[in-house]
Steps between C-alpha positions, in 0.01 A plus 500: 500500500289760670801723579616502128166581380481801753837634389354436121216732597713748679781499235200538214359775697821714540621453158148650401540798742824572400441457152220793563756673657728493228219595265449843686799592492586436109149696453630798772865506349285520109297782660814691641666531156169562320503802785826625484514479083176708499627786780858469319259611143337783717802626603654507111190681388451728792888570447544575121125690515675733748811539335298613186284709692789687663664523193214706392480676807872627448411594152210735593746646796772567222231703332416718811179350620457490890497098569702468798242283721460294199840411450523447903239263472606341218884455613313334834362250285812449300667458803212259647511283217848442490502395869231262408671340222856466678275330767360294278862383393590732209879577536579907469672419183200356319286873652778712334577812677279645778343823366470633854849465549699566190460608110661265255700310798627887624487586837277793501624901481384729745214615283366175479515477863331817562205392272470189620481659893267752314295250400485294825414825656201572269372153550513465871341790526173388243495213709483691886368790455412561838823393681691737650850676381702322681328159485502559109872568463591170690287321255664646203824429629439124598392496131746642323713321684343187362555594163858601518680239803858609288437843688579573882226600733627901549598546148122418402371684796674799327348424186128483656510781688630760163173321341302573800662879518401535109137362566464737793612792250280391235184480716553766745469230794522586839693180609867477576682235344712264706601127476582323772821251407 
């Protein structure tokens, strides 16, 4: 009689605990999705309001303005975004085409390519200004090479170091471009 009423107790006392147990964990799961719905609408927000912005970025380019850190910066964030929502679970064919990687689902020309190293350039070099030559060219590289992964490593070194040879003409630098692949 004593035993039974001591395994009542215990029995009462574990279905309470895990009962509590089960309850935190229905709230935690609730919390989760409630999470990952709101960082899945920050990513779709933070992803169409850079598309847009880029959009206008290109159209101030087309009409000879100067915006190449700009559209560096704003084809990081692009790119950022999209990483965040295929994370988040969007599949590539809901995101559409990556803008850093192709125009209307076209691999990209060798303009394109050029502008977009161009670009990369211009931007790593807002961000360090005081790093050296050599320091800055492996950054640009690693980047660009982030942007276009279709593309082999001595192909794009070729295209970073005729942007860093054009730079160098344009501003009279003193430093000597090389890439190491």
């Amino acid at each position: 009689m004593v035993v039974k009423k001591l395994l009542k107790e215990r029995l009462q006392r574990m279905t309470l605990v895990l009962g509590i147990l089960v309850g935190l964990l229905v709230v935690l799961n609730i919390y989760q999705f409630l999470v990952s719905r709101t960082a899945l609408r920050l990513g779709e927000v933070l992803f169409v309001m850079s598309n847009n912005v880029r959009e206008k970025a290109a159209e101030v380019r087309r009409e000879q303005k100067d915006i190449e850190i700009i559209e560096a910066h704003l084809l990081d964030l692009t790119t950022s975004a999209r990483g965040l929502l295929k994370a988040l679970g969007r599949s590539e064919k809901a995101l559409g085409a990556d803008p850093a990687l192709a125009h209307n689902g076209v691999r990209m020309d060798a303009d394109s390519l050029v502008r977009m190293a161009d670009n990369v350039f211009y931007s790593v070099t807002e961000e360090t200004p005081n790093a050296g030559w050599d320091e800055t060219m492996d950054l640009v590289l690693d980047r660009f090479l982030k942007k276009v992964p279709f593309l082999e490593r001595p192909a794009a070194r070729k295209i970073v170091e005729a942007v860093a040879q054009d730079y160098k003409k344009e501003t009279g630098s003193p430093w000597t471009a090389s890439v190491k692949g």
